[in-house]
N, C-alpha and C positions, 0 to 999 in steps of 0.2 A: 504494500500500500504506500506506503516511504517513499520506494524509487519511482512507483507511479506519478505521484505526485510534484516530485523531482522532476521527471519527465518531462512532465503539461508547465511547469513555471520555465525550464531550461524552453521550450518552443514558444511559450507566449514573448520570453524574453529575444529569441531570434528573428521573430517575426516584427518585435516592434525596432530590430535594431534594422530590416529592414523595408521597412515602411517609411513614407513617404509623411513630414507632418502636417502638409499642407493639404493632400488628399487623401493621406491616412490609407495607400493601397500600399503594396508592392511596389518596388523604384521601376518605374519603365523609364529606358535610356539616363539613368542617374547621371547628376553632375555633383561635381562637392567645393564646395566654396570657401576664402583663404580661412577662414572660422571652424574648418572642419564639420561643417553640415551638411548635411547630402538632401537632395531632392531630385525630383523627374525633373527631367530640363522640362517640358512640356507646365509644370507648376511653376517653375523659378521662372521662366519666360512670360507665362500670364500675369505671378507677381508684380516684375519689373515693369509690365506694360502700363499697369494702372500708377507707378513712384515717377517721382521725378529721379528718385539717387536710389543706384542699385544697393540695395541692402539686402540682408538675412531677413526673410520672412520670422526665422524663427529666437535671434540672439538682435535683431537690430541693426549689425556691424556692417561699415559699409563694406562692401566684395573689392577689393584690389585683381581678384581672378577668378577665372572658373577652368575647373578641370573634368575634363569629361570621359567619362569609363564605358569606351565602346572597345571593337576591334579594329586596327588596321588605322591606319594613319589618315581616314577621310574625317577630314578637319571641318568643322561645322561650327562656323560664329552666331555670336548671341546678338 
């Protein structure tokens, strides 16, 4: 019962460290930004759209960069 339980907290805990906190899913096409925050480029792009200064939806700070975790070197600006 222990390690069950163990279990379901160890996956609740994975799940939220993949998740998204602006849409709260799974990261599609994740970016992570100088603050160490990650989100769907698809959510940080909507963010930015409504700011006038690119900031962290989630800490405030403004972004100096964005890094982006695909494959293969097709380079895609924000």
């Amino acid at each position: 019962m222990l390690l069950s339980s163990f279990r379901d907290q160890m996956a609740s805990k994975s799940e939220q460290n993949l998740s998204c906190p602006v849409c709260h899913e799974i990261f599609k096409d994740p970016v992570l930004l100088s603050c160490s925050h990650s989100f769907c480029r698809a959510c940080l792009q909507s963010w930015w759209t409504e700011k006038a200064i690119k900031d962290c939806p989630f800490c405030k700070r403004i972004s100096s960069k964005v890094i982006h975790f695909y494959k293969g070197n097709n380079k895609k600006g924000f």
